[in-house]
LOBABA-23519 format. One record per residue (C-alpha): residue in one letter; z, x, y. Coordinates in steps of 0.5 Angstrom, whole numbers, padded with zeros to 4 digits, always signed. Each point is the difference from the previous one (the first is absolute). Example, Ala and Ser with C-alpha at 12.3 -4.5 7.8 and 13.67 -1.06 7.14 Angstrom:
BEGIN
A+0016+0025-0009/S-0002+0002+0007/
END
This chain:
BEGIN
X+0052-0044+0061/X+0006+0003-0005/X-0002+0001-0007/X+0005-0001-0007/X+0000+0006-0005/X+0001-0003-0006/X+0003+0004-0007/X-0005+0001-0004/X-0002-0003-0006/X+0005+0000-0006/X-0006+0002-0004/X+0000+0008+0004/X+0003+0005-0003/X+0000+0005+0006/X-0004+0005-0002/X-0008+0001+0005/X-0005+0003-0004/X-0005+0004+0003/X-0008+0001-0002/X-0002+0006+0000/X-0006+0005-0003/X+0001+0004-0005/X-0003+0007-0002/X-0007-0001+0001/X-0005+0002-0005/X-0007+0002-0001/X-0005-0001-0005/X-0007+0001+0000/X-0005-0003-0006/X-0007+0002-0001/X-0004-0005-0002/X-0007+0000-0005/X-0006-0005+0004/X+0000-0006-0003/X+0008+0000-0003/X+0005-0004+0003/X+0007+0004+0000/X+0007-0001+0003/X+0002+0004+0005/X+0007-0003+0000/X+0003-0003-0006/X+0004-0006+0000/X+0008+0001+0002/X+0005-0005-0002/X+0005+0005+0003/X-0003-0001+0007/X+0004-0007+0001/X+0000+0001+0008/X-0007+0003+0000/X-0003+0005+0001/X-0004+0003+0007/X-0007+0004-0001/X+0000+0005+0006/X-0007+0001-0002/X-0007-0001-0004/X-0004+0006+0001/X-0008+0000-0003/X-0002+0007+0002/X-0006+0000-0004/X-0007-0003+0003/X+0001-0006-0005/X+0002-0007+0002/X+0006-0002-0004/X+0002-0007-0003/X+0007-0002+0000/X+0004-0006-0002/X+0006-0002-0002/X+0004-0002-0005/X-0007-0001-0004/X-0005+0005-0003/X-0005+0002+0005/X-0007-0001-0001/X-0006+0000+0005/X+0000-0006+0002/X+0007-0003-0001/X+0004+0004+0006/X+0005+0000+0005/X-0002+0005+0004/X-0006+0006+0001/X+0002+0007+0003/X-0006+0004+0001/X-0001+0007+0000/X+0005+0004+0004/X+0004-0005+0001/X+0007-0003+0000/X+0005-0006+0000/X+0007+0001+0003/X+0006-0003+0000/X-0001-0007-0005/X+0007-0003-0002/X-0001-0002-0006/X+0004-0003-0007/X+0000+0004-0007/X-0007-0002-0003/X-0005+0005-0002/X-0006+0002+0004/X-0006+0000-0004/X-0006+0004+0003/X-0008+0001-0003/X-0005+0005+0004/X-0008-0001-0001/X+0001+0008-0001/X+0005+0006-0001/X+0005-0001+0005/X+0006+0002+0002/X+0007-0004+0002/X+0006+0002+0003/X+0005-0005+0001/X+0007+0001+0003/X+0006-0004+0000/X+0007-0002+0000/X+0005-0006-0004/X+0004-0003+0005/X+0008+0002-0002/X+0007-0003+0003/X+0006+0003+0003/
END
């Protein structure tokens, strides 16, 4: 069956963006017992997203995340238990909250998405 290519649009430009990740960063937080803290703020900057390569729980603490709000014992999304990890999470420009009934240590990894 033959097919109609058609012109495009007269709204394109011409110009194809590509999304790619951008520098990747670490940052590790430790956090009091009790006391929720962001692990990652809020970026307004991150238009296109950003991917988390990874979310490390190295100590022997289970781990309470949540996104977008303030983390609490009982108001979480997810629990990461002692020496464990969440790998590869698409996720927006929110913050990610997290609270610990002990000491612990988080180490999140990650890139905002960029075009080219």
């Amino acid at each position: 069956m033959p097919f109609l290519i058609s012109s495009p649009s007269a709204s394109f430009d011409g110009d194809i963006k590509q999304k790619v990740l951008g520098t990747i960063e670490t940052k590790e937080t430790t956090l009091v017992a009790t006391t929720a803290a962001d692990i990652l703020e809020a970026d307004g900057t991150a238009t296109q997203g950003r991917k988390i390569l990874s979310i490390s729980n190295n100590g022997a603490e289970p781990i309470y995340i949540n996104y977008g709000t303030t983390a609490t014992l009982t108001n979480y999304d997810f629990i990461l238990y002692g020496n464990r990890q969440l790998l590869d999470i698409e996720y927006n420009g929110e913050r990610i909250s997290a609270i610990a009934s002990g000491a612990a240590t988080i180490r999140i990894k990650y890139a905002k998405y960029i075009e080219v």
